[in-house]
C-alpha positions in Angstrom: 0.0 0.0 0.0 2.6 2.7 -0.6 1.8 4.0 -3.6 -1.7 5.2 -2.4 -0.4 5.9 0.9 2.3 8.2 -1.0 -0.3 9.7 -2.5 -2.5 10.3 0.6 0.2 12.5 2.0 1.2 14.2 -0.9 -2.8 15.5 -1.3 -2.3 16.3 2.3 0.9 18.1 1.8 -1.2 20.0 -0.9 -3.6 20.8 1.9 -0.8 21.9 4.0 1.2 24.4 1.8 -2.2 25.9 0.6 -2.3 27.8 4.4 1.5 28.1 4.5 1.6 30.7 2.2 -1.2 32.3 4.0 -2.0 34.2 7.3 -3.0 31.3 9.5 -3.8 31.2 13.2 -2.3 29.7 15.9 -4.4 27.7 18.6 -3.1 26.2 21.8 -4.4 22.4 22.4 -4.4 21.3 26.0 -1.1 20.3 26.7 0.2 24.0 25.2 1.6 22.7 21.7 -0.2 24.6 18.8 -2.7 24.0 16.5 -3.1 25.3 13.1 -5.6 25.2 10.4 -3.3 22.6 8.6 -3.2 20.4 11.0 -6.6 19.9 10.7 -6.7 20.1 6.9 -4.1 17.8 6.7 -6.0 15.0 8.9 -9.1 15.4 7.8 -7.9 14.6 4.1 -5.7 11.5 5.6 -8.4 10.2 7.4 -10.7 10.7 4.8 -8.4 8.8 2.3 -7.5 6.0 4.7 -11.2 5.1 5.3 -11.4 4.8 1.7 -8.3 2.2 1.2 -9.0 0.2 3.9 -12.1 0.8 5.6 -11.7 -1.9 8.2 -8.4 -0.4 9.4 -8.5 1.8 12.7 -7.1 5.4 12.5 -5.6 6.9 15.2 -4.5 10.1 14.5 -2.5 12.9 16.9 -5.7 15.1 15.9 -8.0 12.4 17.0 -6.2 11.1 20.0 -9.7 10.7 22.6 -9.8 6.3 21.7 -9.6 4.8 24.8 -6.9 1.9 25.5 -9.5 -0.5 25.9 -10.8 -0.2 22.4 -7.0 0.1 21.0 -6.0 -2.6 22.7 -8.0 -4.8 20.6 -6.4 -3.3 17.2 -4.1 -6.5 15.8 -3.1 -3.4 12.7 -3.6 0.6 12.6 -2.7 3.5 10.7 -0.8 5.9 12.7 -0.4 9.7 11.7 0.9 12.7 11.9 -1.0 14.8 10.0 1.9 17.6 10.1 4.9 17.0 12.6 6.6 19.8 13.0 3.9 22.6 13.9 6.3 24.5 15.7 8.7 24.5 12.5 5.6 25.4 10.0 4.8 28.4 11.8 8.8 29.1 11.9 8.0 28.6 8.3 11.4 27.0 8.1 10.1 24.3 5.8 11.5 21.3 8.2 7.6 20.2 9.0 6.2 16.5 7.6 2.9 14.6 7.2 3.5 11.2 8.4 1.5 8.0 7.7 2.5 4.3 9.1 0.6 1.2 9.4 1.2 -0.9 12.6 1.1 -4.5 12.9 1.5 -6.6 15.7 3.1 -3.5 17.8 5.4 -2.5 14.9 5.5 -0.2 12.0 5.7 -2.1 9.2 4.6 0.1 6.7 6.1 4.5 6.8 5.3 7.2 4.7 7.0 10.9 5.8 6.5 13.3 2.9 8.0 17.0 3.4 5.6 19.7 1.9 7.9 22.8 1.8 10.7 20.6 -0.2 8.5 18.2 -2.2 10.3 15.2 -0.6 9.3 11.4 0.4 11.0 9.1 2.3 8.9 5.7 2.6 10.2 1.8 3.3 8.0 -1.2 4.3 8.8 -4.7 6.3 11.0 -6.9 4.0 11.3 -4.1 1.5 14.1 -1.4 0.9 13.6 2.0 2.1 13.5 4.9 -0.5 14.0 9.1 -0.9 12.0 10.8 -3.4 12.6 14.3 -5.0 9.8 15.5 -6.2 8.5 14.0 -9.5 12.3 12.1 -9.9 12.5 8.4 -9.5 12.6 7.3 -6.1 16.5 6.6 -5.0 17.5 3.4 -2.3 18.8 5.0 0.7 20.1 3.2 3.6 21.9 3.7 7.2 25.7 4.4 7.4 27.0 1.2 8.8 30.4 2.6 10.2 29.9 6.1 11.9 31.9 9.2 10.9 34.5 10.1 13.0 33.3 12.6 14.3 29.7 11.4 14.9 27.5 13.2 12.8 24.4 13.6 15.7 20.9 14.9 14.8 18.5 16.9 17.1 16.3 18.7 17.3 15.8 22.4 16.2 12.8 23.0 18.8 13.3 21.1 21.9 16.9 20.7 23.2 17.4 18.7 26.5 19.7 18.9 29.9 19.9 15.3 29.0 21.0 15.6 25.3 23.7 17.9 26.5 25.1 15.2 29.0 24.9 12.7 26.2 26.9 14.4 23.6 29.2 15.6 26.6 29.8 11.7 27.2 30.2 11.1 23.3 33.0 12.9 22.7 34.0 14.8 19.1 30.9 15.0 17.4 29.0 17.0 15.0 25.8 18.6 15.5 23.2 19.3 13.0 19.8 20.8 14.1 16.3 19.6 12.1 13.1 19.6 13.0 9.7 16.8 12.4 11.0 13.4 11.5 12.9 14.2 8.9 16.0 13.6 11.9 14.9 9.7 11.8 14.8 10.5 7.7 18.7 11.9 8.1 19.7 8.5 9.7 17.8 6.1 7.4 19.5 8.1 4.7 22.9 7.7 5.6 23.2 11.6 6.3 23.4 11.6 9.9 25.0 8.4 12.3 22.9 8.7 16.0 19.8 10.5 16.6 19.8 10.4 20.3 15.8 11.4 21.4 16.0 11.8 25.2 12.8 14.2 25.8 9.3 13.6 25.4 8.0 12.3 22.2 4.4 10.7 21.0 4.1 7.0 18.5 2.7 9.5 15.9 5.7 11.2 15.9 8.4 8.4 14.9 6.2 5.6 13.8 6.3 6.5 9.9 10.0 7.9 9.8 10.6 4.3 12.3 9.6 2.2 9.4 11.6 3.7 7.1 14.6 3.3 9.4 14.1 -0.4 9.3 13.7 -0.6 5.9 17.1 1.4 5.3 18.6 -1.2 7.9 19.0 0.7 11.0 17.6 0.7 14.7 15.2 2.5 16.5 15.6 1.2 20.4 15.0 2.4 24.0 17.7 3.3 26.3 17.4 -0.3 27.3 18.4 -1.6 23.7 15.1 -3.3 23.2 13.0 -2.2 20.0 10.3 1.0 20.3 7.0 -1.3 20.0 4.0 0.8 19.9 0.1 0.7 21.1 1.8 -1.4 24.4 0.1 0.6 26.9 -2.9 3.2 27.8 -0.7 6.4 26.8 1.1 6.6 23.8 4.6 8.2 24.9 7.2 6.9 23.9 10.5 6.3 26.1 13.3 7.9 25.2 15.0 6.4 22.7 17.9 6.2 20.4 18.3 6.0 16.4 21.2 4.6 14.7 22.9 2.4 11.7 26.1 1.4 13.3 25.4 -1.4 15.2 29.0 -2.3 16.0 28.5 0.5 19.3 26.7 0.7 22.4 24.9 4.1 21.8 23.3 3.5 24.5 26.1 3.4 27.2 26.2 7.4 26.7 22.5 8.3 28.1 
């Protein structure tokens, strides 16, 4: 189901960068992160879309986040979305924002969409499949993880929420370079071979990692908790994740610098 899921986010991404070039406002949901009108836009085409494909396949969207664990529990398969990741970097209008669309199976994304509005972009993989980068209408391109890390480590984070804890953690690293990105697109940097560790050690929701998560596996790298076991998602009644770590050299103990 890529292709139509591709296309899904790409009519989303239309949706989005309609009200980017406009004079949107800014809401502020419960928990004080915003709201735009394109967040809404975006998930109400996604959703709309996704009932179409597969209308036996739960939604659970960050937009639509009220189903209760009892009902979820049940779910053996879900799509899980992002309907714009990044909000903070859309109204920055920085362009590092991403609508993000991932079917779960069995606790693990085995399907990931994460297209990029503002650059026309698409990274997607799927379970026993390669992972791919798009640039706009060009054939998609194989990408995969770097399996030896640069020296120095080239360490993703990100642009809008920078940890105490990140700073101990590169402290503890050693020579390393830094690059700042916002959305998913710092799981995208990894799978592509453009970035060795993104160390996430600050709150984070499934919806925000689950796409960009399946492409990671697809490009043959790790997404794992500080323990080194694998993120797994729909587990538990809330749907934060623990912090966690991204990487394609497997030959270290990221781990052993949290």
């Amino acid at each position: 189901m890529i292709s139509p899921a591709l296309k899904i986010a790409r009519d989303a991404g239309s949706r989005i960068m309609a009200i980017y070039e406009t004079d949107f406002e800014i809401e502020t949901k419960a928990d004080n992160s915003p709201l735009t009108s394109a967040d809404k836009a975006s998930h109400s085409t996604i959703v709309r879309e996704l009932e179409k494909l597969t209308p036996d396949v739960p939604i659970l969207s960050e937009e639509s986040s009220e189903i209760p664990y009892a009902e979820r529990s049940k779910w053996d398969q879900y799509w899980l979305i992002d309907p714009l990741d990044g909000t903070r970097e859309f109204i920055a209008r920085n362009g590092e924002f991403t609508v993000n669309i991932a079917l779960i199976s069995h606790h693990k994304p085995v399907l990931g969409v994460v297209h990029v509005p503002a650059r026309n972009q698409d990274y997607f993989g799927c379970q026993g499949a390669a992972a791919f980068k798009r640039d706009g209408e060009e054939l998609p391109r194989q990408i995969h993880v770097t399996r030896k890390a640069h020296s120095p480590v080239r360490v993703v984070g990100s642009r809008s929420h920078r940890a105490r804890s990140l700073d101990r953690y590169l402290k503890n690293l050693g020579e390393h370079v830094m690059v700042g990105m916002g959305s998913s697109l710092k799981l995208c940097l990894v799978a592509a071979g453009e970035a060795d560790i993104y160390p996430r050690l600050g709150p984070t929701s499934e919806w925000d990692i689950a796409a960009a998560h399946a492409v990671v596996d697809s490009a043959g790298g790790q997404v794992t908790g500080l323990d080194g076991q694998p993120i797994l998602y729909n587990t538990k009644s809330d749907i934060l994740n623990p912090h966690f770590i991204v990487f394609g050299d497997v030959s270290r103990d990221w781990t052993e610098y949290a």
